[in-house]
C-alpha distance (Angstrom), angle and dihedral (degrees) to the residues before:
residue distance angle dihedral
X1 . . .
X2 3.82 . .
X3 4.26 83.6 .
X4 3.76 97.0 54.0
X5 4.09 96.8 57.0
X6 4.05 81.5 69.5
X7 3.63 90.8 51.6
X8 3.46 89.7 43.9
X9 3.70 103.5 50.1
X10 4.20 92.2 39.6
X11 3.38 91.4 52.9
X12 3.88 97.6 49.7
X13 4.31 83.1 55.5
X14 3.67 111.1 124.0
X15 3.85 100.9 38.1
X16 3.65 121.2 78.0
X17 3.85 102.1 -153.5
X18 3.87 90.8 40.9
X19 3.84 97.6 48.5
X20 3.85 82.5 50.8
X21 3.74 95.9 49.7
X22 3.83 87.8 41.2
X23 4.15 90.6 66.0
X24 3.41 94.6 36.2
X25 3.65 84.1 65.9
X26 3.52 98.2 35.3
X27 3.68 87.6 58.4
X28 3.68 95.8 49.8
X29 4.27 89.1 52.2
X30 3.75 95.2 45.5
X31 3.90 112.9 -4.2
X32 4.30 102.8 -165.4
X33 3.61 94.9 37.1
X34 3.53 94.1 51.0
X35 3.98 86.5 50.0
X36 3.65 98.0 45.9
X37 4.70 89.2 45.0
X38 3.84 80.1 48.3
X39 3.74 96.2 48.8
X40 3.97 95.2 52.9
X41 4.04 87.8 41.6
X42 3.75 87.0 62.6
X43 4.20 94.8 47.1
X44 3.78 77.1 59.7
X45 3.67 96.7 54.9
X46 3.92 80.8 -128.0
X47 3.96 87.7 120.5
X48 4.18 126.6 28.9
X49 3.76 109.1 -114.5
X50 4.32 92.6 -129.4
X51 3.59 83.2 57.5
X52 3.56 105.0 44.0
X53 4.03 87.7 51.2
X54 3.92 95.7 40.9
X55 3.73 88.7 48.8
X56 3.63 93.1 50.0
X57 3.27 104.6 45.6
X58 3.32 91.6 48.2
X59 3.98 99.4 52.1
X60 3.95 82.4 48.5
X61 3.29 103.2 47.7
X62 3.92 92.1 48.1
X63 3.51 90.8 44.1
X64 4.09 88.6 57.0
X65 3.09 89.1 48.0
X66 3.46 96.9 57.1
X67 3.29 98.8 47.3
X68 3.92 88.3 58.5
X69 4.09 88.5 57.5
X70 4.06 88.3 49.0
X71 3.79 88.5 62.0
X72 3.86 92.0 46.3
X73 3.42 92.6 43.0
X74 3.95 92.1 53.3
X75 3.85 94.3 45.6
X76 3.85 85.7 62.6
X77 4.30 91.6 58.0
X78 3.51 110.4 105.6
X79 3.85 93.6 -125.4
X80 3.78 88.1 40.1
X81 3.40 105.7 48.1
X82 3.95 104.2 66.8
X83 3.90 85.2 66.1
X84 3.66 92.2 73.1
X85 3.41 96.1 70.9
X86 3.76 99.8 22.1
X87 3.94 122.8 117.9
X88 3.71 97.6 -121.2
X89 3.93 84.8 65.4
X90 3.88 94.5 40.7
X91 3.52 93.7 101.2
X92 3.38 105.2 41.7
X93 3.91 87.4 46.4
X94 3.82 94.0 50.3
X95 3.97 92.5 51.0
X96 3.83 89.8 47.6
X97 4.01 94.1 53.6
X98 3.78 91.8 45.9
X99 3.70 93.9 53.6
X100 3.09 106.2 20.0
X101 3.61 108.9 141.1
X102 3.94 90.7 38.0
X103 3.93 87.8 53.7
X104 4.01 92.3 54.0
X105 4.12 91.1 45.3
X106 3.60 91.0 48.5
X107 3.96 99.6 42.1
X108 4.05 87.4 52.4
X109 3.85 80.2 67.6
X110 3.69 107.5 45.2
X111 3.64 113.3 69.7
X112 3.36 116.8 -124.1
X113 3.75 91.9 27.7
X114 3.21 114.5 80.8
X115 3.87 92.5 74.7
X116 4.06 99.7 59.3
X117 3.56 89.9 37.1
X118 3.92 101.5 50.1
X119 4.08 88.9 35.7
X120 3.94 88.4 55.1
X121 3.96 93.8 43.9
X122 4.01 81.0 62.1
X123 3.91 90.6 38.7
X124 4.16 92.4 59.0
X125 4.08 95.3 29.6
X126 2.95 99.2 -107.5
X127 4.19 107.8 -170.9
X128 3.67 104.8 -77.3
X129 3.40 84.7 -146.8
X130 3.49 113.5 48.4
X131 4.25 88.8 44.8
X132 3.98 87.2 52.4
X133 3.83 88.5 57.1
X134 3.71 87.3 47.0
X135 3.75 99.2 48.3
X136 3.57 97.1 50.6
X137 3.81 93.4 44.9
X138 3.93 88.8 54.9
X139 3.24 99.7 40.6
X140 3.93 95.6 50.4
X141 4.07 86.8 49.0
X142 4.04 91.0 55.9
X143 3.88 104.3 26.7
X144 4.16 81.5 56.9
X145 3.95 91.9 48.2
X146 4.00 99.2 42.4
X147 3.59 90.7 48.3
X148 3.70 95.7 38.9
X149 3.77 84.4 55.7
X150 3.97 94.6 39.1
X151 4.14 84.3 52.9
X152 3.61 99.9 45.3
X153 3.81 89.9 50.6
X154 3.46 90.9 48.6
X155 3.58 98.1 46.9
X156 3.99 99.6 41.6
X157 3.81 93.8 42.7
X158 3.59 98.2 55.4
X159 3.93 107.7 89.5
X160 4.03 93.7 41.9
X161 4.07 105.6 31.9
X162 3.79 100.9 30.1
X163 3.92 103.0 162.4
X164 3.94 91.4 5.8
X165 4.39 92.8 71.8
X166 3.92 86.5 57.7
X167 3.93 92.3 54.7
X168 4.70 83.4 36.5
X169 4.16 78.6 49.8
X170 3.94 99.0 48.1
X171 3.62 90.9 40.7
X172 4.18 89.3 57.0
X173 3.70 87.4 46.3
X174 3.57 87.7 57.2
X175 3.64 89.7 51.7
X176 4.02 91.2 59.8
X177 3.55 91.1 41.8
X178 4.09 98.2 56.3
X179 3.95 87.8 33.9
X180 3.70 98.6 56.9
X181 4.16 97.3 59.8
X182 3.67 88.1 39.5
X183 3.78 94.2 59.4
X184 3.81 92.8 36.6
X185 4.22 84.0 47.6
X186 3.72 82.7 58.8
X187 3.60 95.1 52.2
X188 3.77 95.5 53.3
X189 3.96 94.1 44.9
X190 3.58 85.1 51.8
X191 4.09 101.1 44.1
X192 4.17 82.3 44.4
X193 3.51 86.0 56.8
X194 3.88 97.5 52.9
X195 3.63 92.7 45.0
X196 3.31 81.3 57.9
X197 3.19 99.4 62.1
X198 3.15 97.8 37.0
X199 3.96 83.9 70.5
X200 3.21 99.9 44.5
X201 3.88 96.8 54.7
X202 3.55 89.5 48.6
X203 3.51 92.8 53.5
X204 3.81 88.9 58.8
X205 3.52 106.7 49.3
X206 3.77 88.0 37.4
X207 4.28 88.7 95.5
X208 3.84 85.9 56.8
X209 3.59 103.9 57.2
């Protein structure tokens, strides 16, 4: 998947309104890789810096965003709903409403994250508002960095390493690939282990209710 975002973006060269669409979407399939192609595009003068950035902030913003409504949407299925308010979730809801806006900055940052963490924010209703704000604020901070860095490499790299910084590139791309499931691994082992328990604490206090 990571290999077709190239194709995708190279082939949209040429038209303004298509190369646009063409990262929005790229974003929305695999959001860092498509900043970090994007960013080394643009050292090549293959793509205009005000559109590389509009494009991708808007494709990531959106795609926050809809992440958010996923969570709302899910709270409102029957066999969904009954977890918002459920004590297996208590914790997990808690920590979210007491930092919330620290947990959505953060989670924009940790790959892997930002999926769990923006889907639950829409899960517990959080303030639609208040985790718009947030999103675009974090996003802006590390969409500028990664393709900052993406650029710079690009553009310093291309006199001495020629062909070499698109193998250096691909291998960093690999890096956000493998470390986003890891992370997001770690946040399932640990929620499991909650639930957990959760369950088992229940189960001993249950003989003194």
């Amino acid at each position: 998947m990571a290999w077709f975002i190239p194709t995708l973006i190279g082939g949209a060269v040429g038209s303004t309104l298509t190369l646009a669409a063409a990262i929005i979407i790229g974003t929305f399939i695999l959001e860092d890789v498509t900043v970090v192609i994007v960013g080394l595009l643009a050292a090549e003068g293959v793509i205009g810096i005000p559109l590389a950035l509009i494009s991708l902030y808007a494709g990531i913003v959106l795609g926050d965003i809809g992440l958010y409504w996923l969570g709302r949407y899910a709270s409102t299925h029957p066999r969904l709903e009954k977890y918002v308010d459920h004590d297996i979730l208590a914790p997990f809801r808690n920590w979210l409403e007491k930092r919330n806006g620290l947990a959505l900055f953060s989670a924009r940052f940790v790959p892997g994250m930002r999926l769990p963490t923006y889907t639950a924010s829409g899960f517990f209703g959080s303030p639609f508002s208040s985790f718009v704000a947030t999103a675009v604020v974090a996003a802006s901070v590390w969409t500028l960095f990664l393709f900052s860095a993406a650029y710079w490499f690009g553009s310093a790299t291309e006199e001495w390493l020629g062909p070499l910084r698109l193998g250096i590139a691909g291998f960093v791309i690999l890096i956000l690939l493998v470390i986003g499931p890891l992370n997001f691994f770690a946040y399932r082992t640990k929620s499991k282990r909650s639930e957990l328990a959760v369950k088992a604490f229940r189960r001993q206090t249950s003989h003194l209710q």
